[in-house]
C-alpha positions as semicolon CSV with decimal commas, in nm:
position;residue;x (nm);y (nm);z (nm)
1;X;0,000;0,000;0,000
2;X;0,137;0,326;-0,065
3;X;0,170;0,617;0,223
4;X;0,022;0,927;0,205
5;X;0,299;1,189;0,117
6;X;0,148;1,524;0,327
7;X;0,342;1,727;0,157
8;X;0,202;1,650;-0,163
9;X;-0,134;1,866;-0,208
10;X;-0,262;1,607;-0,450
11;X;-0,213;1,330;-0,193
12;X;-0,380;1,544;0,125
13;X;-0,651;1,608;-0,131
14;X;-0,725;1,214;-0,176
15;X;-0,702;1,162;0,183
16;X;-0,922;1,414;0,254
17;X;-1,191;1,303;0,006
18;X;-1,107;0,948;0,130
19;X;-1,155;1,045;0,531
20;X;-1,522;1,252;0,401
21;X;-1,669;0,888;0,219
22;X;-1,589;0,667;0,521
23;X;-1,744;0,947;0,757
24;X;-2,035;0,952;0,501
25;X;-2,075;0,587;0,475
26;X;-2,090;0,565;0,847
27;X;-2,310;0,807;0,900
28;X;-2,547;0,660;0,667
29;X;-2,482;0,374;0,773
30;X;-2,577;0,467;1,096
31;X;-2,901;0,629;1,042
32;X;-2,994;0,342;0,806
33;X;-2,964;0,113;1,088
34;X;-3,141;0,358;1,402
35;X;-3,411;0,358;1,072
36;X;-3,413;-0,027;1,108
37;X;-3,412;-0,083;1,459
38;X;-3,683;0,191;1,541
39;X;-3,909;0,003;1,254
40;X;-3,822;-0,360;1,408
41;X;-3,817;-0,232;1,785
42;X;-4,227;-0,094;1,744
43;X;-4,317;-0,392;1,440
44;X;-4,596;-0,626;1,616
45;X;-4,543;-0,970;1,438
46;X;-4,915;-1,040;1,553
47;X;-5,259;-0,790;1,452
48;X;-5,416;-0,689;1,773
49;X;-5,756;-0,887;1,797
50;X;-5,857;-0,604;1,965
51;X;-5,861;-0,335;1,674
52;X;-6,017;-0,629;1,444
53;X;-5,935;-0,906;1,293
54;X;-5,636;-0,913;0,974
55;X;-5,490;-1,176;0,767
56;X;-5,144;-1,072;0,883
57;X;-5,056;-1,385;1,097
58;X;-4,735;-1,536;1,041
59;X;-4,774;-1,885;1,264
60;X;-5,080;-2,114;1,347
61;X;-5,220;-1,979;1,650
62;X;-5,179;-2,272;1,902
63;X;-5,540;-2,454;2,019
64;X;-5,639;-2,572;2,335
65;X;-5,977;-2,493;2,577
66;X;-6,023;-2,159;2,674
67;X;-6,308;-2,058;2,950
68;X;-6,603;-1,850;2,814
69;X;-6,553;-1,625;3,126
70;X;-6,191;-1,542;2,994
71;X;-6,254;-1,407;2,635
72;X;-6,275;-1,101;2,571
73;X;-6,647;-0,962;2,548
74;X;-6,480;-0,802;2,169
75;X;-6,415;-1,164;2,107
76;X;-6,718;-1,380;2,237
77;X;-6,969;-1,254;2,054
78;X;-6,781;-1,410;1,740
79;X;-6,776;-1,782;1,993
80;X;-7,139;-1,722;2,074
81;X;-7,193;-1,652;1,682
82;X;-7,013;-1,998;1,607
83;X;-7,249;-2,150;1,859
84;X;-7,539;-1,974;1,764
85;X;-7,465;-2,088;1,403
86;X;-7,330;-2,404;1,395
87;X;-7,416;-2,573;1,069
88;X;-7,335;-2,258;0,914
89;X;-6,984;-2,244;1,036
90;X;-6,952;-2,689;0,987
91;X;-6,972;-2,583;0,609
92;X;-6,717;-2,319;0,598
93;X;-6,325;-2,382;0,502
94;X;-6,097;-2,196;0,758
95;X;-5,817;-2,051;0,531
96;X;-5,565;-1,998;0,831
97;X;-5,340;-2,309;0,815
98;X;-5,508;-2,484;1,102
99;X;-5,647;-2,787;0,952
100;X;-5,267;-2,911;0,854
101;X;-5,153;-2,783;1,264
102;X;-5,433;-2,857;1,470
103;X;-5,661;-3,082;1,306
104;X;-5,927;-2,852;1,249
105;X;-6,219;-2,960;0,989
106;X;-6,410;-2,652;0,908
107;X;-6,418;-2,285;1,102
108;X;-6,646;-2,433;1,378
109;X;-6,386;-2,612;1,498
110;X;-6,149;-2,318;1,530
111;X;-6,465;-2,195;1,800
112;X;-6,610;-2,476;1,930
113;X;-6,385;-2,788;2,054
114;X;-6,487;-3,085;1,811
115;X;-6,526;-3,301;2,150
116;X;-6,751;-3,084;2,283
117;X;-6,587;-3,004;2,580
118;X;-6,565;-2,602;2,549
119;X;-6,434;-2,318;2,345
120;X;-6,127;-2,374;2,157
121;X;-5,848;-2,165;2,221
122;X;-5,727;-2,076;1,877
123;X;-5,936;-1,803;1,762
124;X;-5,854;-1,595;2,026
125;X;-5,490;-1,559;1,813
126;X;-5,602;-1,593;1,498
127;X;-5,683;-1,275;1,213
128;X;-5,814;-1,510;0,951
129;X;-6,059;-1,744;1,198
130;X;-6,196;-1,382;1,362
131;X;-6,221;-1,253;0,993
132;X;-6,405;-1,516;0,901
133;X;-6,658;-1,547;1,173
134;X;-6,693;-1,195;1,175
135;X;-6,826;-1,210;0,784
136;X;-6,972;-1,537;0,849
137;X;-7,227;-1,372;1,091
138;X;-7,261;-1,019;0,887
139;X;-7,397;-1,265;0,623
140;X;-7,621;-1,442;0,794
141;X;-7,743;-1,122;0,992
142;X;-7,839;-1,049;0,612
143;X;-8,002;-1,326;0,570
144;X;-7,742;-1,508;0,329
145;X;-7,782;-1,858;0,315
146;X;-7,516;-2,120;0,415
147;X;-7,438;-2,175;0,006
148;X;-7,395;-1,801;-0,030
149;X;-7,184;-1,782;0,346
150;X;-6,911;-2,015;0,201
151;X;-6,893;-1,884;-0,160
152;X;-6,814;-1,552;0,022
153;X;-6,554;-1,671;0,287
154;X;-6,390;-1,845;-0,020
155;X;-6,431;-1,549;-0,256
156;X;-6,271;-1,313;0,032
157;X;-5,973;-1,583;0,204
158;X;-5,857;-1,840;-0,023
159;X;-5,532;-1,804;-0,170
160;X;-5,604;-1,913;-0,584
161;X;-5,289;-2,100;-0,582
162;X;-5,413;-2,310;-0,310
163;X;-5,692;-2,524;-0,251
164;X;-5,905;-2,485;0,086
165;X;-5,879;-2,779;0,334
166;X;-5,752;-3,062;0,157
């Protein structure tokens, strides 16, 4: 590598302009990466429940009973609409990846515990099941019949390049 002569205004010059691009690149660098951290540091992975249900989930929401007492009241009425409703919701494909996880047939299961035996847990954490139920009963508030119920949950949640509970 060859030293920087001082003396030599051409060679102060190039060090100079050399010293200003690292300082630049750093500070770029820099605010690139405070940029980064401040979008990662406040990024929720998961959609609040509680302002409504998305179709942002990343994972299967994980199943299990969950006490009626213990939902949310923003929540429940969607459970009570799945029990209110249940031949409605037996016909309708859940689009959320939890047949494949949790064994899950239809939507009412991702509500009502196939056994029987209580409320399942994995709505509670799941966009796509609460976005479903939520147009599920809309529709039949309208008076849409279960035929027209699951053409719309399919029209609105399943992915074309997939095929719905197989």
């Amino acid at each position: 590598m060859r030293s920087i002569d001082r003396a030599d205004p051409f060679s102060r010059l190039a060090a100079q302009v050399l010293a200003f691009s690292g300082a630049t690149v750093l500070v770029l660098a820099g605010v690139v990466g405070l940029g980064m951290r401040d979008t990662v540091a406040h990024a929720d992975p998961t959609p609040s429940v509680v302002d409504g249900p998305t179709a942002a989930m990343v994972d299967v929401a994980p199943g299990g009973v969950v006490e009626p007492s213990d939902v949310p009241e923003a929540l429940a009425v969607w459970y009570r609409g799945a029990e209110s409703h249940p031949d409605v919701f037996a016909e309708v494909p859940c689009f959320c990846g939890c047949e494949a996880m949790l064994g899950h047939r239809h939507l009412l299961d991702c509500f009502v515990r196939a056994d029987g035996d209580g409320w399942e847990a994995h709505a509670l954490g799941c966009g796509v099941c609460l976005g479903e139920a939520e147009q599920v009963l809309a529709l039949v508030a309208d008076g849409a019949v279960t035929g027209e119920v699951v053409d719309a949950v399919i029209d609105r949640w399943s992915d074309p390049y997939l095929d719905p509970q197989e």
